[in-house]
DRENPA-921028 format. One record per residue (C-alpha): residue number from 1; residue in three letters; chain; x, y negated, z. Coordinates in Angstrom, 3 decimals, always signed. Each point is the difference from the previous one (the first is absolute). Example, Ala and Ser with C-alpha at 12.3 -4.5 7.8 and 13.67 -1.06 7.14 Angstrom:
(1,ALA,A,(+12.300,+4.500,+7.800))
(2,SER,A,(+1.370,-3.440,-0.660))
//
This chain:
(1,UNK,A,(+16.071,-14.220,-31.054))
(2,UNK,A,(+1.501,-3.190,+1.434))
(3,UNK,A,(-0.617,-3.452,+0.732))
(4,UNK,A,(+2.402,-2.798,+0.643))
(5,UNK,A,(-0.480,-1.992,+2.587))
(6,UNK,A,(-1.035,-4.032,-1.046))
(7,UNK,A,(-0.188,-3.167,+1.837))
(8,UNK,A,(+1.771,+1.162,+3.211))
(9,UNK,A,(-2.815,+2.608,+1.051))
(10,UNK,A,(+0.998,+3.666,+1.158))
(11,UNK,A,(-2.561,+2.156,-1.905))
(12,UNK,A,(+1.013,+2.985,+2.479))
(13,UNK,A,(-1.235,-2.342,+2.856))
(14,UNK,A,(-2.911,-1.285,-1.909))
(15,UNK,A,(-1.490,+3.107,-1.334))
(16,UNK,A,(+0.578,+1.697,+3.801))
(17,UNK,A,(-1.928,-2.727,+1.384))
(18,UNK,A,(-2.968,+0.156,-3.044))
(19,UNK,A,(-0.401,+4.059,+1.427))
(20,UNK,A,(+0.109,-0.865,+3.588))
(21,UNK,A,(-2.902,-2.942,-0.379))
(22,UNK,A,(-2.115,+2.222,-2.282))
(23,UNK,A,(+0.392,+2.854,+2.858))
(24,UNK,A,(-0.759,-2.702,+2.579))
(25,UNK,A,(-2.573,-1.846,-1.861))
(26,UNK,A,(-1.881,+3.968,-0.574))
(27,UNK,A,(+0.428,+0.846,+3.583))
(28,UNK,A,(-1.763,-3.035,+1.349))
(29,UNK,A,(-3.062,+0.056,-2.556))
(30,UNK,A,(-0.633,+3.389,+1.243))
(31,UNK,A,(-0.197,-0.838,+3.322))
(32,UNK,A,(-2.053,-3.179,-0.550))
(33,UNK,A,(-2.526,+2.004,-2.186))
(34,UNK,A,(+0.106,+2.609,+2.500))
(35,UNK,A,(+0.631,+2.676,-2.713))
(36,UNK,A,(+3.531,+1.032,+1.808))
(37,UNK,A,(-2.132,+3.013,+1.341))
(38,UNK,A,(-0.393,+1.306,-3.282))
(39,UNK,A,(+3.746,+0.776,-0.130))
(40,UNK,A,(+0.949,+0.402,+3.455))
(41,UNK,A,(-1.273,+1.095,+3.259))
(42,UNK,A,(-0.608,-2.938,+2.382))
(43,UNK,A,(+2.633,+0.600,+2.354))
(44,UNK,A,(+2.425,-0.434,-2.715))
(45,UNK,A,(-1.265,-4.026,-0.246))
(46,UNK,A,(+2.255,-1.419,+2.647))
(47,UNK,A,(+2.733,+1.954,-1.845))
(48,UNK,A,(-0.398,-1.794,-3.243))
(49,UNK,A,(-0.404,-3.600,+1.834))
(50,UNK,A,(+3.477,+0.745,+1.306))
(51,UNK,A,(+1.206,+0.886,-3.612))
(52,UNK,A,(-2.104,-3.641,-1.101))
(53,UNK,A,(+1.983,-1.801,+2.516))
(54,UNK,A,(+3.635,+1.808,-1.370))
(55,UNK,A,(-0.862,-0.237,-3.359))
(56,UNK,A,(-0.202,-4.393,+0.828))
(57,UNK,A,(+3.173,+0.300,+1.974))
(58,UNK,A,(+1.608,+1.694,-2.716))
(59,UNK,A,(-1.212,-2.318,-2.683))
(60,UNK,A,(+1.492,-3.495,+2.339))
(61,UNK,A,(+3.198,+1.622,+0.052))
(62,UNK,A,(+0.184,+0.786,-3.681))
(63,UNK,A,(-1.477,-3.308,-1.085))
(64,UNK,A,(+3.113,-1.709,+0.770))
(65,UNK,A,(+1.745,+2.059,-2.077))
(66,UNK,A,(-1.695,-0.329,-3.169))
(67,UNK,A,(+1.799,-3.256,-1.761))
(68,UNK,A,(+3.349,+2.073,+0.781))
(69,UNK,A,(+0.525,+1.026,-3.527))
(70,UNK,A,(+2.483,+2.958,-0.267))
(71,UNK,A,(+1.989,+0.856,-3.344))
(72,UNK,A,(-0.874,+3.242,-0.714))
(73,UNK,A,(-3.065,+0.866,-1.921))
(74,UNK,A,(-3.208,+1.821,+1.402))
(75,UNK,A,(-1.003,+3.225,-0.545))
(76,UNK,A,(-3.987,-0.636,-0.143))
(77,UNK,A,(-0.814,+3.430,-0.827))
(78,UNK,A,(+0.635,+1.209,+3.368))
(79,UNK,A,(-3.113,-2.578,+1.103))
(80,UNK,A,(-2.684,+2.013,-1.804))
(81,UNK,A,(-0.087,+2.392,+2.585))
(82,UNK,A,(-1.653,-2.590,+2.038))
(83,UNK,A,(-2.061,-1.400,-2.754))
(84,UNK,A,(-2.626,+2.846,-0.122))
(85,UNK,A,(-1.619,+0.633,+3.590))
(86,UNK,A,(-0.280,-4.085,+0.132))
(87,UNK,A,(-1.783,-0.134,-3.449))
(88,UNK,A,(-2.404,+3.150,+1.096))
(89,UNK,A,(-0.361,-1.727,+3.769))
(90,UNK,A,(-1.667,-2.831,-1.796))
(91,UNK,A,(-1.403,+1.291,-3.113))
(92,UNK,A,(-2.078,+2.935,+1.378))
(93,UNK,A,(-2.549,-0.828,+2.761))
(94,UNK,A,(+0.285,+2.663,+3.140))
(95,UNK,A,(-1.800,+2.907,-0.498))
(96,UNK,A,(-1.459,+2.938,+2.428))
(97,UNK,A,(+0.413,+3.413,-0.725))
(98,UNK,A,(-3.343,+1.062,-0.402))
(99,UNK,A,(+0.043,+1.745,-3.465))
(100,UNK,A,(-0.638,+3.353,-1.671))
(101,UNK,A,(+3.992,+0.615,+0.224))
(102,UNK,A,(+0.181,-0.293,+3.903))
(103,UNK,A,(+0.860,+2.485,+1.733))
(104,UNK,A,(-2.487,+2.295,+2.227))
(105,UNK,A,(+2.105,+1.159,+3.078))
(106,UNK,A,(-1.499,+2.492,+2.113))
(107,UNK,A,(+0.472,-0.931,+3.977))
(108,UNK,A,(+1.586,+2.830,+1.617))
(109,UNK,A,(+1.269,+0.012,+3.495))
(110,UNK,A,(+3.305,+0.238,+1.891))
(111,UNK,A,(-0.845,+3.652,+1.184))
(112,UNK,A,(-1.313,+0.956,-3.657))
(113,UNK,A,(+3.184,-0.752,-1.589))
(114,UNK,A,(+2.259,+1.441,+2.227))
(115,UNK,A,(-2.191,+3.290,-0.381))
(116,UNK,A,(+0.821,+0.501,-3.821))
(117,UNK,A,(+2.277,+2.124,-0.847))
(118,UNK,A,(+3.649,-1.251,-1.318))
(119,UNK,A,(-0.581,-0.030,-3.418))
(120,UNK,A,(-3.610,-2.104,+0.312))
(121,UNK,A,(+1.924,-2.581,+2.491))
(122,UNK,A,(+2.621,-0.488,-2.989))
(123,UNK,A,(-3.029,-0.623,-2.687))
(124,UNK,A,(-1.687,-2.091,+2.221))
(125,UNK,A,(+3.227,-1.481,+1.731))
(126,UNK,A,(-0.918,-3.587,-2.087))
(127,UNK,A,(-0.415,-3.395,+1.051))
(128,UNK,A,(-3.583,+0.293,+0.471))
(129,UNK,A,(+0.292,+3.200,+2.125))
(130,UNK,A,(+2.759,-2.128,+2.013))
(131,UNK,A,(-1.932,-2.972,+0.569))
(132,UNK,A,(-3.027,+2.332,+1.448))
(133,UNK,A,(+2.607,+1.579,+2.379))
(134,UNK,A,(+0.739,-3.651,+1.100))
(135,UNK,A,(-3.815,-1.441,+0.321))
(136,UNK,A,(-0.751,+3.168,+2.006))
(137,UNK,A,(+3.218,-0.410,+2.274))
(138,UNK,A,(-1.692,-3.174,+0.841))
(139,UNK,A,(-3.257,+0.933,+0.398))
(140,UNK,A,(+1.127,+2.584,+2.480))
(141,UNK,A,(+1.970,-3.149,+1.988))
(142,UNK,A,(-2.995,-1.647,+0.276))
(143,UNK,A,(-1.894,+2.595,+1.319))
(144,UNK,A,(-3.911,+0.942,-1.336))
(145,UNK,A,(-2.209,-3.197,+0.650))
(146,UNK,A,(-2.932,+1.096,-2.415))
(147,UNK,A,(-3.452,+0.732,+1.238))
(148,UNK,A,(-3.162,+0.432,-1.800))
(149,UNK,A,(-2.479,-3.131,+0.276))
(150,UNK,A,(-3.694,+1.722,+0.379))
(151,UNK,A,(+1.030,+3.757,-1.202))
(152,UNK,A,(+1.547,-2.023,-3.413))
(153,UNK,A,(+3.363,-0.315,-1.170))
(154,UNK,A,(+0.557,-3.823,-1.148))
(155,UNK,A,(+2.949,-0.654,-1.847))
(156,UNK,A,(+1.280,-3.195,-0.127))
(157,UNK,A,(+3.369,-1.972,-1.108))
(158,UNK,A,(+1.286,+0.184,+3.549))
(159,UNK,A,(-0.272,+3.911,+0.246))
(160,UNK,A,(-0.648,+1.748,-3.719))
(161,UNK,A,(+3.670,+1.058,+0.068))
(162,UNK,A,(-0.692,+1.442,+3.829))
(163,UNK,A,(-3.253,+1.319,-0.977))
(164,UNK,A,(+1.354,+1.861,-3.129))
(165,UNK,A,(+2.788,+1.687,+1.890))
(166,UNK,A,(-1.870,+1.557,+2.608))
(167,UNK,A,(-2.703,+0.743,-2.492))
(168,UNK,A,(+2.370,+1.909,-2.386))
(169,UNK,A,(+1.198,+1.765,+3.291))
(170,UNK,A,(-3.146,+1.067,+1.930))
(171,UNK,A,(-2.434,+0.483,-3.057))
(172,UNK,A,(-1.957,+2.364,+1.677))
(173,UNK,A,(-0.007,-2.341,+3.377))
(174,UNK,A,(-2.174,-2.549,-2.175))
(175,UNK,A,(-1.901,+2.187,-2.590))
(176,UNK,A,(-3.742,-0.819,-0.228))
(177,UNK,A,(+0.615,-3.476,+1.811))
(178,UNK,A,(-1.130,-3.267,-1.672))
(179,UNK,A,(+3.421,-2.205,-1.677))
(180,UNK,A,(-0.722,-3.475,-1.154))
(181,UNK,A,(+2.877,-2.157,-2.231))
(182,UNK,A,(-0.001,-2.500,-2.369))
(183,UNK,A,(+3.042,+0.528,-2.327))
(184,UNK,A,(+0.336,+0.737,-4.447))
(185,UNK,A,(-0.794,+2.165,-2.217))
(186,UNK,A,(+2.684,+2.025,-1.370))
(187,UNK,A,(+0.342,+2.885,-2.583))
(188,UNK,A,(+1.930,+2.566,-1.601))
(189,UNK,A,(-0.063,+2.718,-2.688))
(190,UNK,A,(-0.008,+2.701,+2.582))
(191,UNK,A,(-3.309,-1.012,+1.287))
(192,UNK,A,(-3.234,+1.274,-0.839))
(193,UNK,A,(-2.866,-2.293,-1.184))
(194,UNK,A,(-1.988,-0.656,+3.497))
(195,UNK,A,(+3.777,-0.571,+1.739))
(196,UNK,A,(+2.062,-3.362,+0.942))
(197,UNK,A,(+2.355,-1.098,+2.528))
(198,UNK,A,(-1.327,-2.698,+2.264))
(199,UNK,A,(+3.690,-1.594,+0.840))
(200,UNK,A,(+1.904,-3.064,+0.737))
(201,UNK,A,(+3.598,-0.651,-0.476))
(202,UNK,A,(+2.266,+0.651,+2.888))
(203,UNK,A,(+3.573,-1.746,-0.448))
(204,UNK,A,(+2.568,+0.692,+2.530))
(205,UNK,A,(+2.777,-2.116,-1.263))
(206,UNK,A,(-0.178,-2.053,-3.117))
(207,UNK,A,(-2.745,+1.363,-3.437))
(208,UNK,A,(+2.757,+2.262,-0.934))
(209,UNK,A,(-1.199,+2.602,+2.895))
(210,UNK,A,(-3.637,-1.014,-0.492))
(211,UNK,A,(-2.258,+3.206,+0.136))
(212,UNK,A,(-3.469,+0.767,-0.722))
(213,UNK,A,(-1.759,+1.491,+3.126))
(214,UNK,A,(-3.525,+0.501,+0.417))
(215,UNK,A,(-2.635,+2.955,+0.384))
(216,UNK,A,(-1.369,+2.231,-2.982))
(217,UNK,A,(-3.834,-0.555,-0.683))
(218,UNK,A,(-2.487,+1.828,-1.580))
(219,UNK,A,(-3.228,-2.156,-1.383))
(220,UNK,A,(-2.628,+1.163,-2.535))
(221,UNK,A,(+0.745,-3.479,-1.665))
(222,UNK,A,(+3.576,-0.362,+0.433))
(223,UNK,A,(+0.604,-0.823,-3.852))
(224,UNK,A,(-2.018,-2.971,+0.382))
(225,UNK,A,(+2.486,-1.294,+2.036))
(226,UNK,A,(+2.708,-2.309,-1.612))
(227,UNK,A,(+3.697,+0.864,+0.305))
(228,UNK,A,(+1.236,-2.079,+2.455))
(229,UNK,A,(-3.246,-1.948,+1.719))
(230,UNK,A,(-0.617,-0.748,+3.523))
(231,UNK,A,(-2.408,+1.572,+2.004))
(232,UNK,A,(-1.381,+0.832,+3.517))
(233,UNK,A,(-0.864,+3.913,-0.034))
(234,UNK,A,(-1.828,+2.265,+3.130))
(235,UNK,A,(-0.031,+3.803,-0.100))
(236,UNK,A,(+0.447,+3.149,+1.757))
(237,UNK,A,(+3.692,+1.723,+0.103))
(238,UNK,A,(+0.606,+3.217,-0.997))
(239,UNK,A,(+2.963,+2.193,-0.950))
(240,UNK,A,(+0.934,+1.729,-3.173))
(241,UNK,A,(+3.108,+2.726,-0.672))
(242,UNK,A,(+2.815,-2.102,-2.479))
(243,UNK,A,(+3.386,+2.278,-0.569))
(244,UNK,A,(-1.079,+1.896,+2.777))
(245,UNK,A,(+0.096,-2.689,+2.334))
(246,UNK,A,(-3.379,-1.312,+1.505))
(247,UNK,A,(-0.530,-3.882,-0.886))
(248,UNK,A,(-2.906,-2.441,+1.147))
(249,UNK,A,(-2.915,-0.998,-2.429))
(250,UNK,A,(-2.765,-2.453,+0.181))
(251,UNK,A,(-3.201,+0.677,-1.537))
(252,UNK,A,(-1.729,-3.633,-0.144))
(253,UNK,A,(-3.328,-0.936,+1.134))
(254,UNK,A,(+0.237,-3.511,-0.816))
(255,UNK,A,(+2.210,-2.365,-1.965))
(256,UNK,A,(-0.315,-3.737,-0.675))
(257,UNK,A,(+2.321,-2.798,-1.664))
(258,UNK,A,(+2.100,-1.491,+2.297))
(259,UNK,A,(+2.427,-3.123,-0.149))
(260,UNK,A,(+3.739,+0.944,-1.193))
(261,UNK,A,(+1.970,-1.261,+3.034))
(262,UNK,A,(+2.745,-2.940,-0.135))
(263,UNK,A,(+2.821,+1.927,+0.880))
(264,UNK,A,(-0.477,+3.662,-1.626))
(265,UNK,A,(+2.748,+2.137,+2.233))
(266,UNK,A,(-0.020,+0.989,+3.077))
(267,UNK,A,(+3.150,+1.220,+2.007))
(268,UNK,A,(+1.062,+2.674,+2.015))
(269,UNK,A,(+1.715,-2.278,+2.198))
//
């Protein structure tokens, strides 16, 4: 398809500069609603204020340019590329991942990977796996800081990732100790009636890598609970045999509603 050009304006120059605004424009209203977490860890802010400030640069520099008319025709077609992700960046509202189609990653450690044998490290040699390996890299930078507060495990948005790890490593360190963690309630068709995952979303990167992480639960009135509600749960830890590998498991004393949080993710890092 083509377009000749009219009244001295280069359509090359003018449609560049309608993409660039609309990317511009899309970038700042995330930031100024604060939703920008919902696509991106936080660290990667500063990175898209730099592309903000290019993007203007860029768009000075081809204004001047835009009443040079040219004599060839444009090719528009090769524009439509552009044309979708800034119609879906402002058409659909951001979203969390909190659905019946996330994924449920198991945590596994550093030292529980490396154990498998080749042809498990291959299976399991995905993304997910890969950004565990990373998380738990860190985690072993940083040293252990945890410490129970009054013979309980409190998790909080600070250390859930922390707590999880060593959790998922020492099972039988913490079995029969109280855990307390606010976080939602989250399903699949492999569990059993009285069974959820209390989790929160971990990104490590951007919501492509975001991953489910949480602790299974077992409560008498479990399908009562609505997919993907808040709440603030207390119970005792135990430990249950999964693919012959021994996993953590709360069985819940208490549960109450509790307030969904403003930003959703936490982060390894």
């Amino acid at each position: 398809m083509k377009l000749r050009r009219f009244h001295r304006i280069n359509i090359d120059i003018f449609l560049r500069l309608v993409f660039l605004l609309g990317f511009t424009v899309f970038y700042l209203m995330t930031i100024k609603k604060n939703t920008v977490t919902n696509y991106v860890h936080p660290r990667i802010i500063p990175y898209i204020g730099f592309a903000i400030i290019s993007f203007i640069f860029i768009m000075l520099f081809m204004v001047k340019e835009l009443f040079k008319a040219r004599r060839k025709n444009t090719k528009i077609g090769r524009y439509i590329i552009f044309l979708f992700p800034v119609l879906t960046a402002f058409i659909f509202p951001p979203k969390t991942m909190i659905s019946e189609s996330a994924k449920l990653n198991k945590i596994t450690s550093k030292n529980i990977v490396e154990s498998k044998t080749d042809s498990e490290k291959e299976t399991e040699g995905s993304i997910s796996s890969e950004i565990f390996d990373i998380y738990s890299d860190i985690l072993d930078d940083e040293g252990n800081t945890l410490s129970l507060e009054d013979g309980r495990i409190i998790l909080d948005e600070d250390n859930f990732i922390k707590w999880i790890d060593e959790i998922y490593i020492n099972v039988d360190k913490y079995e029969g100790k109280t855990i307390e963690l606010t976080g939602f309630v989250f399903r699949n068709n492999e569990f059993k009636q009285s069974e959820f995952v209390m989790g929160r979303l971990m990104m490590v990167c951007c919501a492509a890598d975001t991953q489910v992480i949480g602790f299974l639960c077992n409560y008498d009135k479990a399908s009562e609970l609505e997919e993907g509600s808040w709440n603030k749960i207390s119970g005792i830890l135990k430990s249950i045999e999964d693919n012959e590998e021994k996993i953590p498991l709360i069985e819940i004393e208490s549960i109450e509603e509790a307030n969904r949080p403003e930003n959703e993710f936490i982060y390894p890092y």
